[in-house]
Wavefront OBJ file of the C-alpha trace (Angstrom):
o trace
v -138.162 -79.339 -11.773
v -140.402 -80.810 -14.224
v -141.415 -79.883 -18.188
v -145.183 -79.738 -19.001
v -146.783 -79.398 -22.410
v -149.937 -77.092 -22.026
v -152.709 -76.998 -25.057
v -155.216 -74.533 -24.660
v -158.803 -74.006 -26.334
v -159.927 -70.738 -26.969
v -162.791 -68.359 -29.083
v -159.915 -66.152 -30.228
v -156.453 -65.250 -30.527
v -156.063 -61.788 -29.366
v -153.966 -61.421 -26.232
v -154.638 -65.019 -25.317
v -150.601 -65.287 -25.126
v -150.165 -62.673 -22.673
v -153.093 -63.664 -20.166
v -152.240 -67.366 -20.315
v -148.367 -66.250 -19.705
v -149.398 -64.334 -17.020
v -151.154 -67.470 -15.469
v -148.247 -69.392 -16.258
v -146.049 -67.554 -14.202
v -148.018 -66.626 -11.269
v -148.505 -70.077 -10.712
v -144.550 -70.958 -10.678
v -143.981 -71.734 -14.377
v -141.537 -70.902 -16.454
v -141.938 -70.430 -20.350
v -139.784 -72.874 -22.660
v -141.282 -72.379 -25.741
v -144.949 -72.017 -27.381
v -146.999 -72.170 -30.193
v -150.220 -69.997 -31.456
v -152.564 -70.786 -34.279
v -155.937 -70.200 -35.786
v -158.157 -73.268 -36.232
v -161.824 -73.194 -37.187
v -162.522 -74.612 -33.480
v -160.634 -71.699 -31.915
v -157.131 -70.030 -30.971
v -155.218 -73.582 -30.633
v -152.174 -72.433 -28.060
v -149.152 -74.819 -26.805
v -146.986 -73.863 -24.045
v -143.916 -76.388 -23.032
v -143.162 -74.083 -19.169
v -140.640 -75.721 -16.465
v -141.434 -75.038 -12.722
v -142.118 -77.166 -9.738
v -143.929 -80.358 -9.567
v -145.789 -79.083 -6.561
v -146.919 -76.087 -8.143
v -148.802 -78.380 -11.018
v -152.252 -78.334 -8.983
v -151.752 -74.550 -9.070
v -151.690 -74.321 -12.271
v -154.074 -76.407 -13.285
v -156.656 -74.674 -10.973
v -155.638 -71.368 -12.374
v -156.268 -72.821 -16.230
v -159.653 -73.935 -15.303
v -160.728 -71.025 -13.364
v -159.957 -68.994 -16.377
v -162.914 -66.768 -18.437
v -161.684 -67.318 -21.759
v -160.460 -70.775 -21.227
v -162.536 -73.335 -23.308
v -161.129 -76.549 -22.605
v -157.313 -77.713 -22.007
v -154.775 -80.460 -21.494
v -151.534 -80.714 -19.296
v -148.994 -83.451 -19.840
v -145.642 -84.287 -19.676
v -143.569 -82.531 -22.534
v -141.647 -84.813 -24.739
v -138.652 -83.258 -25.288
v -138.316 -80.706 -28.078
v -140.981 -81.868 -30.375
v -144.400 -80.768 -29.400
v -147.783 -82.979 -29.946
v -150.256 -82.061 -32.270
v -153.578 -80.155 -30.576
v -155.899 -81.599 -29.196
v -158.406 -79.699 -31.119
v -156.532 -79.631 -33.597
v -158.873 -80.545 -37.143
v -158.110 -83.635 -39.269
v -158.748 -84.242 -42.163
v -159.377 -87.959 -43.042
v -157.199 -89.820 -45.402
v -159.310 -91.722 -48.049
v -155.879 -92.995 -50.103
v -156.520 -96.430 -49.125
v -160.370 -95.876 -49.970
v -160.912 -99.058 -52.922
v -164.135 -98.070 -54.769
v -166.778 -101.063 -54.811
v -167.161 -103.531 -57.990
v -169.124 -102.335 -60.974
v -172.863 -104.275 -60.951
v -172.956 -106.584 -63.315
v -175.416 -106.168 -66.532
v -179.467 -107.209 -66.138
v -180.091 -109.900 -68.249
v -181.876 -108.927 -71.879
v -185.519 -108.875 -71.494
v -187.311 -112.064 -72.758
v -190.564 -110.730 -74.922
v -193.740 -111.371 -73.342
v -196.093 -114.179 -75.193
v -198.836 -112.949 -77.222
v -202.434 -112.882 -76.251
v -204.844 -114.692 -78.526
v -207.226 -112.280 -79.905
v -210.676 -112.462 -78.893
v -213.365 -112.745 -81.885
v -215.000 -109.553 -82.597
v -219.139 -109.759 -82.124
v -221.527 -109.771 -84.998
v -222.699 -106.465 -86.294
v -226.059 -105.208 -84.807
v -228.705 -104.564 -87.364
v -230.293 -101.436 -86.715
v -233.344 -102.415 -89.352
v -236.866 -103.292 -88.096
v -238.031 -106.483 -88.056
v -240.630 -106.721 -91.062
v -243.855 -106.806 -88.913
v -242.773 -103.693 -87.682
v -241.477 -102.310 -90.961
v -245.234 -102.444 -92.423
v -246.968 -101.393 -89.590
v -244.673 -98.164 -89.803
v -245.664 -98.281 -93.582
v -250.167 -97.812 -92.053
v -249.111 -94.856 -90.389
v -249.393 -91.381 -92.049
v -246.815 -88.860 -91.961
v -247.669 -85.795 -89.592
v -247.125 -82.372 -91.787
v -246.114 -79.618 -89.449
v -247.209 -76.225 -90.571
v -245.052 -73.139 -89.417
v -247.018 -69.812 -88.420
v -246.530 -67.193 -91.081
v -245.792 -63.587 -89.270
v -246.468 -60.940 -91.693
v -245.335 -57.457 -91.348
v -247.949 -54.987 -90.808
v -247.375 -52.191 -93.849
v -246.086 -48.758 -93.192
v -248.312 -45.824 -93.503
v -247.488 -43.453 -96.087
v -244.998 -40.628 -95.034
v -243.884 -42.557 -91.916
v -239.984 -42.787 -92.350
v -238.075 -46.074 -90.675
v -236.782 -45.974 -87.737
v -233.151 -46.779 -87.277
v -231.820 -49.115 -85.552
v -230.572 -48.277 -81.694
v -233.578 -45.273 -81.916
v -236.404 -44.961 -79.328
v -239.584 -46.295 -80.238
v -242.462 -43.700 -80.779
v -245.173 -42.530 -78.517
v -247.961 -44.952 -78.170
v -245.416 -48.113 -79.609
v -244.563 -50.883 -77.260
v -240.558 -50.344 -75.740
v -237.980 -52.020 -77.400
v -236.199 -53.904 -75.214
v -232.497 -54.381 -75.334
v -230.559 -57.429 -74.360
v -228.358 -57.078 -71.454
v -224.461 -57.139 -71.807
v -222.846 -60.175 -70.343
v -222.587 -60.137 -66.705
v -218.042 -59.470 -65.690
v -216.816 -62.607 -64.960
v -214.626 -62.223 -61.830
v -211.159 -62.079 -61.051
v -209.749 -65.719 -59.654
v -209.293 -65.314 -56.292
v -205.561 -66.432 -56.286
v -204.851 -63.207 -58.601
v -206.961 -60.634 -55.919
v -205.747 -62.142 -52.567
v -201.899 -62.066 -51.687
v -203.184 -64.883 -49.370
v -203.377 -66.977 -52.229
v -200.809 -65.815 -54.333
v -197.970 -68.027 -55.854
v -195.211 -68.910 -53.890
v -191.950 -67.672 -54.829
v -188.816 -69.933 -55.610
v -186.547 -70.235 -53.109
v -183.339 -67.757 -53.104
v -180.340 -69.961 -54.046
v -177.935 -71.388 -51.799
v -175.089 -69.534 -50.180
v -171.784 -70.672 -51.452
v -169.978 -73.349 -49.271
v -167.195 -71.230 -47.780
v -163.455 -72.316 -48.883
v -161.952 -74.874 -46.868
v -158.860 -73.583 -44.500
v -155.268 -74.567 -45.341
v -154.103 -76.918 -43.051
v -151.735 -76.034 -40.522
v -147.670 -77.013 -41.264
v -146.305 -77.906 -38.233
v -142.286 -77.240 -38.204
v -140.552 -79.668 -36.383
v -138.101 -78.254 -33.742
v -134.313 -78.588 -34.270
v -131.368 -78.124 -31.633
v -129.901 -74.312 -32.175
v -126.730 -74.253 -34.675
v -124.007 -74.067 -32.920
v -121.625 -72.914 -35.943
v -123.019 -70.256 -36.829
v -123.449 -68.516 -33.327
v -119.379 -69.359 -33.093
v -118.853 -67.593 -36.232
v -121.141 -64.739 -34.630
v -118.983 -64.500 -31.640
v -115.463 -64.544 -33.956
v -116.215 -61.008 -34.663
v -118.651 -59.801 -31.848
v -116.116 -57.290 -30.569
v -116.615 -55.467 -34.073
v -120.252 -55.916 -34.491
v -121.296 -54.546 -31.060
v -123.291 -52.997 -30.427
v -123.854 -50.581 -34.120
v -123.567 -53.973 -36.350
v -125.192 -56.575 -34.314
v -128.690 -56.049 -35.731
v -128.068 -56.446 -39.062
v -126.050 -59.584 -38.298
v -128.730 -60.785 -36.096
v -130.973 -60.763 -38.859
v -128.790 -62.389 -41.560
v -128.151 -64.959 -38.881
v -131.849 -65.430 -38.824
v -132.400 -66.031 -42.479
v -130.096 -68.494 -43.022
v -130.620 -70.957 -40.310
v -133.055 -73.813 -40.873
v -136.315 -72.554 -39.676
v -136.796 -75.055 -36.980
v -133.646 -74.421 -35.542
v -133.922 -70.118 -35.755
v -135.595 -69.156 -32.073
v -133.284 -71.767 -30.281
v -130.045 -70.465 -31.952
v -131.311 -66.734 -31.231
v -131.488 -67.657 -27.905
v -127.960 -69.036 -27.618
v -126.429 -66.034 -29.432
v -128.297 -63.909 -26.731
v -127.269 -65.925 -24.135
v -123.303 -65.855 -25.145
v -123.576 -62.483 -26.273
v -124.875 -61.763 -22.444
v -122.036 -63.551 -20.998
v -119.322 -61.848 -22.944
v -121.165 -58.419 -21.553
v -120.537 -59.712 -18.113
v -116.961 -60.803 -18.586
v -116.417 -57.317 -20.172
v -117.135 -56.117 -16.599
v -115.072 -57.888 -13.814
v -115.317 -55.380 -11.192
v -118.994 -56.083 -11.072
v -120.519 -57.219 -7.522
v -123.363 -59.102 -6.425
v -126.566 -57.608 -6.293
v -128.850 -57.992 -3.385
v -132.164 -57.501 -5.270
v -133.515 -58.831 -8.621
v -134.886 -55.289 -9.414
v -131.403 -53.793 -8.953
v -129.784 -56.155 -11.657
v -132.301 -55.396 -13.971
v -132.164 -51.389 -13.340
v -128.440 -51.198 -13.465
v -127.155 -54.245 -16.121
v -130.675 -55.377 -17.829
v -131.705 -52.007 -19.306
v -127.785 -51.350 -19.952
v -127.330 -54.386 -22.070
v -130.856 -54.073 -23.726
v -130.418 -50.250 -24.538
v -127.616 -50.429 -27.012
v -129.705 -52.105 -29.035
v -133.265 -51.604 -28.704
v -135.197 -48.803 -26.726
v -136.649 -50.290 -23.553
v -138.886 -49.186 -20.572
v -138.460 -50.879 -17.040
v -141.979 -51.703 -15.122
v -140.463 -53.389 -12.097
v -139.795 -56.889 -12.974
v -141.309 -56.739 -16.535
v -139.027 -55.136 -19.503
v -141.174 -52.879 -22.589
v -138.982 -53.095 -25.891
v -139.988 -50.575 -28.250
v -140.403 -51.194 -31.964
v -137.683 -54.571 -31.986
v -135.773 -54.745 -35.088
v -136.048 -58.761 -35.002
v -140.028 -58.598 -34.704
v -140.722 -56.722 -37.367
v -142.322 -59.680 -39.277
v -146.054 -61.057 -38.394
v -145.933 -64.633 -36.761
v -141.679 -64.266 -37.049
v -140.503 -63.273 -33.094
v -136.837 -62.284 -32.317
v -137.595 -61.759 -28.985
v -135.856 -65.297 -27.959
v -132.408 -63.046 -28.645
v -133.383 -60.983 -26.156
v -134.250 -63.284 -23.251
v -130.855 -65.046 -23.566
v -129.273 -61.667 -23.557
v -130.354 -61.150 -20.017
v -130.033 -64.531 -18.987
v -126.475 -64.586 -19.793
v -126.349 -61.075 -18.296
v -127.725 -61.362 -15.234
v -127.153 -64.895 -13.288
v -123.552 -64.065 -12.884
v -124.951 -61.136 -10.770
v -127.626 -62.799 -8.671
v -127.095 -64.576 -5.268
v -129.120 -67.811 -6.703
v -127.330 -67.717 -10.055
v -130.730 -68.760 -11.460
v -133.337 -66.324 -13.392
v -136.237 -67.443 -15.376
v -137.641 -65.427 -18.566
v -141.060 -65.174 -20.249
v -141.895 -63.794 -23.275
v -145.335 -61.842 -21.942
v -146.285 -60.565 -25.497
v -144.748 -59.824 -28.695
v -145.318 -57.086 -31.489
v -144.943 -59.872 -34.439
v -148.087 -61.177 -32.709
v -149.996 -58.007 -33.407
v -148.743 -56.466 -29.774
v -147.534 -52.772 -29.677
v -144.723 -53.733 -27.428
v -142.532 -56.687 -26.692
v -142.952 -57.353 -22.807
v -140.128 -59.941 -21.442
v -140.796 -60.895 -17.551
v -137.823 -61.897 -15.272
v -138.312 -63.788 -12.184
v -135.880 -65.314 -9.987
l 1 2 3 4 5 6 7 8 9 10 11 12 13 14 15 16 17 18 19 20 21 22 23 24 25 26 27 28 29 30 31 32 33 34 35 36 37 38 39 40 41 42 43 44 45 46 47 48 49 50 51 52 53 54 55 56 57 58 59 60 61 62 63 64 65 66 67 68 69 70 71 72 73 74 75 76 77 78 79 80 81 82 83 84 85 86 87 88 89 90 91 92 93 94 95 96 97 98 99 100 101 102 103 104 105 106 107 108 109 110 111 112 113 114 115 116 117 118 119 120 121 122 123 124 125 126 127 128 129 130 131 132 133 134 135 136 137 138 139 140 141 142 143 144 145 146 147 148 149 150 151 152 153 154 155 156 157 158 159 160 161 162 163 164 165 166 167 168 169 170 171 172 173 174 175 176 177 178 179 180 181 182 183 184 185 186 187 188 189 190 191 192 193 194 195 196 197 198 199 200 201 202 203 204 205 206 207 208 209 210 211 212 213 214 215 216 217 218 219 220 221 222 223 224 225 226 227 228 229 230 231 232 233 234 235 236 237 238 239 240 241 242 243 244 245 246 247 248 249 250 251 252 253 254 255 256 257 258 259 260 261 262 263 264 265 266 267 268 269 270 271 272 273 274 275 276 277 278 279 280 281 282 283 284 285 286 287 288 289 290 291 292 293 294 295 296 297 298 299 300 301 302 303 304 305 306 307 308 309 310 311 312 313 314 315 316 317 318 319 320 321 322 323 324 325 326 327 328 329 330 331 332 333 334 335 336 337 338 339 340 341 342 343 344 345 346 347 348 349 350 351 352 353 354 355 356 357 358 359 360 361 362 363 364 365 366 367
């Protein structure tokens, strides 16, 4: 038997943990423990699953066969704590980031030397020369007569015209002057072809960076407070289990809650057995489940066999989104069952969960 981490790549989240679980155990794997979370490369998923060394090929041909499969790693698992993603984002670190000197200051500006100024040239005299002057003087002036227009006299009786009124019979037309021709429209304020561009629309908003993701680092399950559990399990079962269950839950360290669950399930499951000595082996793994699974399970939750898989309705320790209890229930029926199998082995896998967004918690037993 060997442990392998799994990290899986996907587009999203929904009912990626009950397809890959389903690969998982068809190839011969057995589910430890995994991990889910949303990443702005994908569904980021980490399964630590026992099985089989020979069965690894199987499994990895079954991972990279698969539709929704992106990309994915298998290694050895390193005990309890898991590694970080693969795909995981990083963000860098810039606290040992030492800004860069300040420059230094330009030296002051030295003023340029000044230019010698040129000597302005002599004035020009605009005077003739003196032969010229008194030849001017011979010449006589030319006397420029303007034509005198007068105004032919009105007849007697004729009355003025006005002004704007058409001329009489017989009298030349008066012409008018013409108005100003329109000046046109520029073209860039007739054709949309050459109209203005408009500014730009402004910039969507740079969308909010995601919180990074807290990793909690596993811790061994607390063995105190299951034995102070089990001091008074003949009173609590089955009417006040649940409610101890979940103060049990809340006050355990929160790496160590799904590992102690599962070891309160577990001896829970084996005082259930010893409560029963005149129990015999059973030939098939179908039988134990039909006659002790259900009958364990049922005194506390309502549940619906499907062969080898087990439907818990509406679990009082899932009630919570991303907070399972269903790791109570899988040692319950570990410590229920091996007494009563031939192989005194039985492996358990959490299919799906309804603190995952599931309707139903789906455990699957296989020998």
């Amino acid at each position: 038997m060997i442990e392998l981490e799994v990290q899986v790549l996907a587009h999203a989240r929904e009912g990626l943990l009950m397809e890959i679980g389903r690969v998982v155990s068809a190839s011969g794997f057995t589910l430890q423990r995994q991990r889910l979370v949303p990443d702005p490369h994908g569904a980021l998923l980490t399964l630590v699953v026992s099985g089989p060394a020979r069965r690894q090929r199987a499994l990895d041909s079954a991972l990279g066969e698969h539709e929704r499969v992106i990309s994915f790693e298998i290694a050895p698992a390193e005990g309890a704590q898991m590694r970080p993603h693969f795909a995981l984002t990083r963000r860098i670190d810039h606290s040992d980031y030492v800004p860069p000197p300040a420059p230094e200051p330009l030296p002051a500006a030295q003023p340029a030397p000044a230019t010698p100024k040129r000597p302005m040239p002599p004035a020009f005299d605009a005077s003739p020369a003196p032969a010229l002057a008194a030849s001017f003087d011979t010449v006589p002036p030319i006397s420029r007569v303007e034509p005198r227009v007068e105004a032919e006299p009105l007849l007697q009786g004729e009355p003025s015209l006005p002004s704007g009124s058409p001329s009489p019979v017989g009298s030349p037309p008066r012409v008018e002057p013409l108005p100003p021709p329109a000046r046109p429209e520029p073209r860039w304020v007739t054709d949309p072809e050459f109209a203005l561009p408009q500014p730009p629309p402004p910039p969507a908003p740079a969308p909010a960076p995601l919180d990074p993701y807290v990793e909690i680092a596993p811790l061994p399950p607390d063995v105190t407070a299951v034995a102070r559990l089990l001091a008074d399990v003949d009173e609590l079962y089955p009417q006040r289990l649940v409610p101890a269950l979940l103060d049990l839950d809340r006050t355990v360290a929160p790496g160590a809650r799904e590992p102690t669950l599962q070891l309160a399930g577990q001896r829970i499951g084996e005082w259930l057995a010893m409560r029963e000595p005149g129990s015999t082996m059973l030939g098939s793994l179908d039988e134990a489940i039909a006659e002790i699974g259900v009958r364990a399970l049922s005194a506390l939750v309502a549940v619906d066999a499907q062969g080898s898989q087990l439907h818990l309705r509406e679990s009082p320790l899932c009630t919570q989104a991303g907070h399972s209890g269903c790791a109570f229930f899988s040692g319950l029926l570990h410590g229920v069952l091996t007494p009563v199998l031939p192989s005194h082995e039985v492996s358990l896998f959490n299919v799906c969960c309804r603190a995952w967004g599931a309707d139903d918690c789906v455990l699957a037993v296989s020998e």
